[in-house]
N, C-alpha and C positions, 0 to 999 in steps of 0.2 A: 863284801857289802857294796852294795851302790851307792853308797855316801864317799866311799874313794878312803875317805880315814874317820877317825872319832866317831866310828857307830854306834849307837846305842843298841840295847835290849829289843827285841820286836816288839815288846807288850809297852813300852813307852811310847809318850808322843814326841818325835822329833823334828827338830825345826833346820832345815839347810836351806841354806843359799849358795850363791854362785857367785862368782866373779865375771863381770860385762868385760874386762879387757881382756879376758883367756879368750886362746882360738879354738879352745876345744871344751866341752863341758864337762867341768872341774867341779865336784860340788865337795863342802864343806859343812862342818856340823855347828849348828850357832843355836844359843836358848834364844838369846835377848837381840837378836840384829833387825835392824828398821828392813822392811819386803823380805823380810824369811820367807822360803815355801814351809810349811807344813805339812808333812804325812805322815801315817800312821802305821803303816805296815811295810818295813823296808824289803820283807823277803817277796814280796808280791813282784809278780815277773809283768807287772802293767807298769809297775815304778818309774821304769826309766822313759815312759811314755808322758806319765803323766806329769812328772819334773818338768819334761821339758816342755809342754803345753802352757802352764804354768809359768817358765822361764820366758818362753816369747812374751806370755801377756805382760811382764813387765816390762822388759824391753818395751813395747809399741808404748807403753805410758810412761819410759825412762826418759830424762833428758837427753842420752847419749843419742835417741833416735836424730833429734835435730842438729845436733853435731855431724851425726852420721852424713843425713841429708845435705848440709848445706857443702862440706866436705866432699859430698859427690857432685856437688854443682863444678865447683873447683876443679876438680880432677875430671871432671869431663867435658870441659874448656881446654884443660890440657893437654889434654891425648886427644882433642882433635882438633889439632893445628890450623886447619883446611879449614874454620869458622872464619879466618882473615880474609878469605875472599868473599864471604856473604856481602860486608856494605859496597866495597867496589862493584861488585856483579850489580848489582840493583842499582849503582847511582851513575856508573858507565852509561847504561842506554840513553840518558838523558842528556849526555856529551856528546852523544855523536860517535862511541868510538868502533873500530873497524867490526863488524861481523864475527868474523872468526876470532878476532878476540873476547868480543861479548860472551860467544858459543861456551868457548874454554872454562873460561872466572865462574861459568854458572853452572858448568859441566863440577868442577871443582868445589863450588859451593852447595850441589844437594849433597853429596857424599857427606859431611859431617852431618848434615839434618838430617837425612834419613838412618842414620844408625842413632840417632839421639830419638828419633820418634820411634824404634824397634826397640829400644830400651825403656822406654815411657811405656809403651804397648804393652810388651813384655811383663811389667812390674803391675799392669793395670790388669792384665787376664788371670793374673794369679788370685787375683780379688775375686773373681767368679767361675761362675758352672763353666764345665769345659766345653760344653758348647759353644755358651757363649765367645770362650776365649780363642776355639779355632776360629773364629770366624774374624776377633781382631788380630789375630794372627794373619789372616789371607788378607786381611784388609792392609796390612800394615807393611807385607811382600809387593804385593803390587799396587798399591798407592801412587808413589812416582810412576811407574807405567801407565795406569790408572791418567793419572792430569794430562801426564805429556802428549801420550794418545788421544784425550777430550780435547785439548788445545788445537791439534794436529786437523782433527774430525772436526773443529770448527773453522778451520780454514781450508775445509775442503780438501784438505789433503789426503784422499781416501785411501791409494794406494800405497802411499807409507804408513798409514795405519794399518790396512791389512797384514804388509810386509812385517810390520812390526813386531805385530803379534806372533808371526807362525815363524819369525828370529829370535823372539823371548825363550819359543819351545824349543827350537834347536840349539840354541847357546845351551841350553839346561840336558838336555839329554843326551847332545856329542860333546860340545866341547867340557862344560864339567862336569859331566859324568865321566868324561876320557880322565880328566885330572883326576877326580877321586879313585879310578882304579889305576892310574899308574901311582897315586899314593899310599894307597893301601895293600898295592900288590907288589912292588918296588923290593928286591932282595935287601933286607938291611945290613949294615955292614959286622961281618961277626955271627951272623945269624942267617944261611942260604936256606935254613926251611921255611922265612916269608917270599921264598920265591913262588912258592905254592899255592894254589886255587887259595881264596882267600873265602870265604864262606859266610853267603846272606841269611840271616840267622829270622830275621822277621820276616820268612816267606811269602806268609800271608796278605803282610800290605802292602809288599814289594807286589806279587802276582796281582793284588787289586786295582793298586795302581796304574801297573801296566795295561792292565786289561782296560780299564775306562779311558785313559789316554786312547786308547788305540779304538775305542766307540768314541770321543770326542773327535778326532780326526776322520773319521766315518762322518759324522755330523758335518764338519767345516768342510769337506772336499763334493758334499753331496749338491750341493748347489751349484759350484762349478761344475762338476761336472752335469747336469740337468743343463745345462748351457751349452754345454758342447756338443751332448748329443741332441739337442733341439735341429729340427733344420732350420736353416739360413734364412733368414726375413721372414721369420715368426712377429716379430714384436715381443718376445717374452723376458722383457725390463721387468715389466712389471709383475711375473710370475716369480721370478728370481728375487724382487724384492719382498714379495710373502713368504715366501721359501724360508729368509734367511731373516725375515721377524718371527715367523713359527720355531724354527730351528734354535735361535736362542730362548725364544723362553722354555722349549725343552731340555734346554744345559740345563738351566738354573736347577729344573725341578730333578735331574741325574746329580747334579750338586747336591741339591739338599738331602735326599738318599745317599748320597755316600759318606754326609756328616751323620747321620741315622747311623750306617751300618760301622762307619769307624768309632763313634762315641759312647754308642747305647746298645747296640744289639750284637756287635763284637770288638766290643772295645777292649775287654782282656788280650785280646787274640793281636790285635793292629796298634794296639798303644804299649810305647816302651817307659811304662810306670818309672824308672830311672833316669829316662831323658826328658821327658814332661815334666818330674817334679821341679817345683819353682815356688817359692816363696817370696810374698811382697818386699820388699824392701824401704822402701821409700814411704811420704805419707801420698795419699790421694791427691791433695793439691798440688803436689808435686810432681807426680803423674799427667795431672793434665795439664800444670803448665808445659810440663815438654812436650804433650804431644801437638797440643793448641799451638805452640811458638812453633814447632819442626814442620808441620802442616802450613802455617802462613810464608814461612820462608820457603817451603819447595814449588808451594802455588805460584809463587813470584820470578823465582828463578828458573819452573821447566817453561812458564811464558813467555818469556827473554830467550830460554832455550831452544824454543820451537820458531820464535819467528827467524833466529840466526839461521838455522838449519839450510834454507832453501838458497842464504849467501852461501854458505860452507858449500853447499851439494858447489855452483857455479864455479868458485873458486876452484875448487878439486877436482870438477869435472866427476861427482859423482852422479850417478840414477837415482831413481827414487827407490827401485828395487834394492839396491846396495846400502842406502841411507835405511832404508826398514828393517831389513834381512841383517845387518850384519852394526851399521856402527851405530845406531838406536838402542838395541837390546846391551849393547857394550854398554854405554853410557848411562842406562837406567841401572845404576847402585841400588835401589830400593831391596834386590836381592844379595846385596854384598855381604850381608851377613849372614847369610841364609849361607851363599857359597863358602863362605869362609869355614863356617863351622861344619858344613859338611866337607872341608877339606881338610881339615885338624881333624874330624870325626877317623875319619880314612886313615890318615899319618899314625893314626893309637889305634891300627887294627881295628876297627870298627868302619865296617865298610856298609854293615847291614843299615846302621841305622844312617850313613851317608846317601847310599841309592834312596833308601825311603825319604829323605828330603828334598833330595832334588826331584825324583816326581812327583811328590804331592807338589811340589812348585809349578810343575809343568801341568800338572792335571787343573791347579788355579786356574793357572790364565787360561788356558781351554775351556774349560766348567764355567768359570766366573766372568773374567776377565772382556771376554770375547761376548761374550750376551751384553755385558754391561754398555759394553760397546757403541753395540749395532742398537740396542734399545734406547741410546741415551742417541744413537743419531735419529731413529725414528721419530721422537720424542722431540727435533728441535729443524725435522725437516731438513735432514741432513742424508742421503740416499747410501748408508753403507752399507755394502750390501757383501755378503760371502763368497765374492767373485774373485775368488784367485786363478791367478794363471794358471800353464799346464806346468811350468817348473817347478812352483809353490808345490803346485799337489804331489810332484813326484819325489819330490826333497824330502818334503813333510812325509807322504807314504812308505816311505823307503827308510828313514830313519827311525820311523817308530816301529816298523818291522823287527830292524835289525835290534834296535834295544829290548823289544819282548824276546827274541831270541835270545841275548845275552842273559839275561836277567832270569831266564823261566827254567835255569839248573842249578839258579842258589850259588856259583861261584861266578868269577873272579878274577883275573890276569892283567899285567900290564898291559901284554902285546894286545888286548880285546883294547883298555884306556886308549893306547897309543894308534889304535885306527880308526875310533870315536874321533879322535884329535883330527887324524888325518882328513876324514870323511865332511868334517865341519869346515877344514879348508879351501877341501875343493869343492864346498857350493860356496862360501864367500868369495872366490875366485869367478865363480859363473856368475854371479849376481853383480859381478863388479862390473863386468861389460853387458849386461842387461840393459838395453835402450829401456827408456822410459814406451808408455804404452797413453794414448789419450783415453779419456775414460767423461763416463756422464757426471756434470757435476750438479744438475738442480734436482730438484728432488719430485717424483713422478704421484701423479694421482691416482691410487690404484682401489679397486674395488678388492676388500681380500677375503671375501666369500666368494670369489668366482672367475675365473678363468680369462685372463687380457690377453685375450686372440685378435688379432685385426678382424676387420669388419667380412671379408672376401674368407679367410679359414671359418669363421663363424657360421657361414652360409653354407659352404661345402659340409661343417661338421653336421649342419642342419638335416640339409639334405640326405645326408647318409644315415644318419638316425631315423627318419619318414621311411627313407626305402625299405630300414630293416623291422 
């Protein structure tokens, strides 16, 4: 019987309830108890569905929920210790104190905000269509990226925002994706057959992934190069900068196709029903006070974050290249939980659905992250434009190669993790001694229906049109 004991007859009507402090659902047979469920048919094999449908709705109208709730306020104050440097970080700048101290306290203080706003988030997309909730899902991975990078691109900082970005994607696809397979493929001890190819089980959104990553980088490197093979004393500033506003609004709409084809049109196939489920938790107000409060604190702190930056680069004698490429993408936590749990994902044999989150993270900021960009500098007459050098392009080319490689046999190995690792060293190694590069900072008038040739190529193109 599904009543666990004291069942009745099936042709009676029987009244069970449950116990709120059991960890498991325990149910019990009661005539007379205050929030009985009632049903009528215990051999019905929908029973244990519908109990427990039943059992949430009281919970969500039980007192115990606001117990629950304020209880997680508590203990999530507590397990993230790092909130102690939020008031310092914020009230230091107005003292006067050193740079790189600033840097650090603020560095220190998103890390608890943004795993308390992925938790807010988290508890809020379970409220709705999954649509909608990938979408605060992407919103809520690269956020901090998101600001840090706006701040960066309003100060003109073009080049560390570029760099930034195309070190979000390679931190995500060599350095932990090296971790997650030397986690998941690492011999355990007692057990040498996890020495053995370890096996991507969700192929599908693994191969999808990789494939669009690898048309996103197709996209970001086509503009540079269109510059390079331009000849020399064209003028084409200004083509380059149409280029790379056309180019991003074509991510978005490859974006919103691949939320289509992963949600709706093969969502069986791309989504792990077991690892997406989620249940709200919390109440609504509750939700948004974390995410409203984690949102004003990280707005505050990557601002403080960003202007320290360019002390830090002096003091250390870093480039701007190296400050993008390599300790930017360290320091935006916005993905740390995202890392995190694709690396426990790994550790429990589960490596499939570890690769599928680190690339849909990398496919983010390429698809999203990267239009949002370029579109918010357009937008504020800010000239950034898709002009990465020729290192970027062949870092970034060469890396996404090699992971469609890895990835497109479904398996798996340390010594694969462990040259991921290697290969992300030796470009923060070349980026470290990367002279800075001078670059255009105002932002150009461009006609973007038509062709910004100097006046003398205009006349030769003229001409040679007439002759033919």
């Amino acid at each position: 019987s599904i009543l666990g004991h004291g069942g009745r007859n099936q042709h009676q009507n029987v009244h069970v309830h449950y116990e709120l402090n059991q960890p498991q659902d325990v149910y019990h047979t009661s005539d007379n108890e205050k929030g009985a469920i009632k049903y009528q048919n215990v051999d019905d094999v929908e029973a244990p569905k519908k109990i427990n449908k039943q059992r949430n709705q009281i919970i969500t109208k039980s007192p115990v929920k606001w117990y629950r709730n304020t209880r997680a306020v508590l203990q999530m104050f507590k397990s993230n210790f790092l909130l102690i440097f939020l008031p310092p970080a914020i009230i230091m700048k107005k003292f006067g104190v050193n740079e790189n101290v600033l840097f650090f306290f603020n560095f220190l203080a998103i890390i608890p905000m943004a795993k308390i706003m992925t938790v807010g988030i988290n508890d809020l997309s379970a409220r709705l269509h999954p649509a909608y909730g990938a979408v605060l899902h992407a919103f809520a991975g690269n956020f901090v990226e998101l600001v840090i990078s706006c701040y960066a691109l309003m100060d003109k900082q073009y080049a560390i925002v570029r760099s930034s970005v195309l070190g979000a994607i390679l931190c995500n696809i060599l350095l932990i994706l090296g971790v997650v397979f030397l986690a998941g493929s690492w011999p355990k001890k007692g057990d040498r057959r996890q020495s053995m190819n370890a096996h991507l089980k969700t192929q599908l959104f693994v191969s999808t992934s990789a494939s669009t990553l690898a048309l996103a980088v197709l996209a970001l490197v086509t503009p540079a190069a269109f510059k390079i093979a331009a000849p020399a004393g064209t003028g084409i500033e200004c083509d380059l900068q149409n280029i790379s506003h056309a180019t991003a609004i074509i991510l978005l709409f490859v974006y919103a196709g691949l939320l289509v084809f992963q949600l709706k049109t093969h969502a069986q196939d791309t989504v792990d029903p077991e690892h997406h489920k989620h249940e709200a938790q919390y109440f609504l107000v509750f939700d948004i006070f974390l995410i409203v409060a984690s949102i004003s604190g990280i707005t505050v702190c990557a601002r403080y974050l960003v202007t320290s930056i360019e002390h830090l680069a002096h003091s250390f004698h870093f480039g701007n290249g190296f400050i993008g490429m390599v300790l930017l993408p360290l320091c935006v936590v916005s993905n740390f939980m995202e890392h995190y749990d694709a690396i426990k994902e790994a550790s429990e044999d589960k490596v499939d659905t570890a690769v599928s989150l680190i690339l849909n993270t990398s496919v983010q900021i390429a698809l999203l992250v990267t239009p949002v960009l370029v579109l918010v500098g357009w937008m504020t007459s800010r000239p950034l434009t898709l002009d990465f050098n020729t290192l970027e392009i062949c870092v970034l080319a060469c890396a996404v190669l090699i992971v469609n490689y890895l990835v497109a046999d479904g398996k798996a190995n340390w010594l694969e993790g462990y040259m991921l690792i290697v290969s992300y060293i030796i470009i923060a190694v070349a980026f470290f001694y990367f002279p800075n590069v001078p670059e255009l900072k105002e932002n150009l008038k461009c006609n973007p229906w038509s062709r910004n040739l100097p006046p003398e190529l205009l006349e030769i193109s003229s001409s040679e049109a007439a002759g033919h």
